[in-house]
N, C-alpha and C positions, 0 to 999 in steps of 0.2 A: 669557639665551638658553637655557642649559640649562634651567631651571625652567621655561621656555614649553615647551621639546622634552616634557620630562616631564610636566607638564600633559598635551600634547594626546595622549601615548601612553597616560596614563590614561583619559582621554576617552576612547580608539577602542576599549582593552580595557573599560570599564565599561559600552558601549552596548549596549543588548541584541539592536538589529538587525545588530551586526558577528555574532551569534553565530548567526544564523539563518540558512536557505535552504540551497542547496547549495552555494555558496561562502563560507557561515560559516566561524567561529573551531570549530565541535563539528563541523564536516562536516569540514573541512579535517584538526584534529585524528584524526580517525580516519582519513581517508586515510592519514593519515604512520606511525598506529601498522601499519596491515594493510601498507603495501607495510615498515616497519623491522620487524613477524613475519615475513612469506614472508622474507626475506632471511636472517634469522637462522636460522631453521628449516632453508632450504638449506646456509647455510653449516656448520650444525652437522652434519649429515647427512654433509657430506662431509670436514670435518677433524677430527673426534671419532676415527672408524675408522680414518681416516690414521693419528692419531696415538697414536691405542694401537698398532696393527701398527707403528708403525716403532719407538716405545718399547719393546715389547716384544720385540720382534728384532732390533733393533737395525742395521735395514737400514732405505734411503730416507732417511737423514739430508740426504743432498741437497733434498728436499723442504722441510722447513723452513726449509735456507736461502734456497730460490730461493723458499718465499713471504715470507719476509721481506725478501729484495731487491726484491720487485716491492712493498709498499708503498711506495718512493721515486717512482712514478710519477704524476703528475699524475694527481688523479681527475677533474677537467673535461676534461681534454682526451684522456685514455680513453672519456670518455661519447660525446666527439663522435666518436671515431674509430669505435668501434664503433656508434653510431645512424649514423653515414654507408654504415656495412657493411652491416648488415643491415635498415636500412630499407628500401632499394629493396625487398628479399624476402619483407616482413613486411606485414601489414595490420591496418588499425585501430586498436586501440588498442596490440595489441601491437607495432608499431613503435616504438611513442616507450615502451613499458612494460618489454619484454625488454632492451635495453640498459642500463638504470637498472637493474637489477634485476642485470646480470652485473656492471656495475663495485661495487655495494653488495655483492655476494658477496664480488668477489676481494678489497675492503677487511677485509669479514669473516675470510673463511677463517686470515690468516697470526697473527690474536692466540689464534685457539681449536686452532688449530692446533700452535702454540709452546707454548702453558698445557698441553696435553695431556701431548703426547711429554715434554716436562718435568718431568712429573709422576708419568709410570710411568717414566720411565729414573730418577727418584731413589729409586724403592723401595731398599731395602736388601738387597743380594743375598744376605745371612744369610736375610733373610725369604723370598725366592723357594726358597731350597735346602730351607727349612723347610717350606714348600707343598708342593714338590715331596716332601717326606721321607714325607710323611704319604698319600702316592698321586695326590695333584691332578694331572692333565693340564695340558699347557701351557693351552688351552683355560680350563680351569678354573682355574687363576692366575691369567690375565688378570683374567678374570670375577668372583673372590672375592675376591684379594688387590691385583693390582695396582690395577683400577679405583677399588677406594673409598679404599685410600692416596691416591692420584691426585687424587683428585676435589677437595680445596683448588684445585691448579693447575689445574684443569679450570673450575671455575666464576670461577677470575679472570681467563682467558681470553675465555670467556663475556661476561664482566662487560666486560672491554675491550673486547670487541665489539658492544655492546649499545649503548654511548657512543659507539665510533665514527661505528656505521648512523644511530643517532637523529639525531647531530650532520651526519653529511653526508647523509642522503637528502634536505635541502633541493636538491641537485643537479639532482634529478628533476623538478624547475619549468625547468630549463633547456632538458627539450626536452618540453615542453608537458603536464606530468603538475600533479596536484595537489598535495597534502600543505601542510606551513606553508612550505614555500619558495617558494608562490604569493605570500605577501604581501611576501618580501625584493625578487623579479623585479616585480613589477607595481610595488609601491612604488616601486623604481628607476626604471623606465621613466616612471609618472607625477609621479614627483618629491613623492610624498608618504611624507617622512621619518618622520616616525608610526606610520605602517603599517608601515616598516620596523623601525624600532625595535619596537615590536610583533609582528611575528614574530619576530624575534629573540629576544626575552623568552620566547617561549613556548616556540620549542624550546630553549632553554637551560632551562625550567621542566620538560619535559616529557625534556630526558635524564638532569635532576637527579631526577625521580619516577623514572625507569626503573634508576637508579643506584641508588637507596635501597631501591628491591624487590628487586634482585638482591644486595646485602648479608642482605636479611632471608633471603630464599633462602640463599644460602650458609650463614645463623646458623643456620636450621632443619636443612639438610639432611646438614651437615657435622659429622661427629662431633665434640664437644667434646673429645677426646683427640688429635683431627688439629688441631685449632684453636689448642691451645696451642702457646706457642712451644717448641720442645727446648731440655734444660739444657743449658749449655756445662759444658764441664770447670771451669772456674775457678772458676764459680759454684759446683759441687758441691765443689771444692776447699775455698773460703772457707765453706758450710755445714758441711762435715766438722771445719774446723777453730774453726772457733763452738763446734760441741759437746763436739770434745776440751777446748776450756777451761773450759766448762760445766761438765765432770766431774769436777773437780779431777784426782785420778790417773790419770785415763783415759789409755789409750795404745793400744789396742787400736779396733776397730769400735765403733760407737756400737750398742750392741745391751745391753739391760736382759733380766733376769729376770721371771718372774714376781712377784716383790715389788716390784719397780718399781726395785731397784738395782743400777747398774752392774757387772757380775762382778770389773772390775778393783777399783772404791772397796773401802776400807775398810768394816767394819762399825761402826757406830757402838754409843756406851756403851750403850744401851737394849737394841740384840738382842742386843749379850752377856751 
């Protein structure tokens, strides 16, 4: 039975007329990437600024919690409350568009949001004092120091938001939009499991692409110096003490001359 299932989901992704018209596998795919960028785009616009302003000042922390309480919220059954709200108000296509588009926001907002504030409240307040020593405006801490410290936690934010949108904007098939969630809905309703399975594959294929870019991103854009992990003490403990026994007499810092011998060692037969 599995190997028949599998069979015919092969079959429906290898055909080439599934991938044409305007309810193709290539039409449909771009739907879902244009309505998962406008979302991302929004969301980012609005919980980047959040969250540096409140990381930075340390005010509005209430905000990140009450967006991370409101991801416990059913996101079908926000879609429907809110397309029942402003339907009546709306026309065309933006009825059934605009509400997709505010529940894939509020899903977005609370992981870019959290990554942010996160990210500049763990700067090192030696380093802000350091900024600040040297003449930087608040303004211009933000902007030089904190942000790009930041920016790991910033794009893994991002990153989790990216997975989210991709993974649920199949929703938006729910109140009559396109994307690959056309073939989960219609599947169902015709009872052709194939097709199911079949969209399924692809937006799992297709958050697993979007996942793999935004790591490359990260690798590109993130300083290799932010990327490494920080020593712990213990570790720099057990290196310090590697080298003291390296040195024979050493007891002091690991620190050589310009001949290349420990100040503590002994001089050996030869340079006397």
């Amino acid at each position: 039975m599995a190997g028949l299932v599998i069979a015919n989901v092969w079959r429906w992704l290898a055909d080439p007329a599934n991938w044409s018209g305007a309810t193709g596998i290539a039409a449909r795919l771009v739907e879902h990437v244009r309505y998962s960028a406008i979302v991302l785009l929004i969301a980012a616009l609005i919980a980047i600024p959040l969250g540096l302003w409140a990381g930075h000042t340390g005010r509005g922390r209430w905000l990140i919690a009450t967006a991370n309480a409101a991801r416990a919220i059913p996101t079908i059954g926000l879609l429907f409350a809110i397309s029942l709200w402003l339907g009546p108000h709306l026309r065309g296509d933006l009825a059934f568009s605009l509400p997709s588009i505010i529940v894939l926001v509020l899903l977005a907002v609370p992981p870019i949001l959290a990554g942010t504030y996160a990210g500049v409240e763990a700067v090192d307040p030696a380093v802000r004092d350091a900024a600040k020593g040297v003449g930087l405006t608040s303004s211009e801490v933000l902007r030089q120091v904190e942000g790009p410290i930041a920016l790991p936690l910033i794009l893994s934010g991002l990153r989790s938001a990216v997975l989210q949108v991709v993974a649920t904007a199949t929703i938006a098939a729910y109140v009559g939009l396109g994307g690959l969630g056309r073939y989960l809905i219609d599947g169902l309703a015709s009872g052709l499991y194939a097709v199911m399975a079949g969209g399924a594959l692809l937006v799992a294929g297709l958050a697993l692409l979007a996942d793999l870019a935004m790591a490359a991103i990260q690798r590109l854009v993130v300083s290799p110096g932010l990327r490494r992990p920080p020593t712990s003490p213990r570790s720099t403990f057990r290196r310090a003490a590697r080298s003291a026994r390296g040195g024979g007499k050493q007891t002091g810092p690991d620190v050589v001359d310009p001949s290349g011998r420990h100040p503590t060692t002994s001089a050996t037969p030869a340079d006397r």
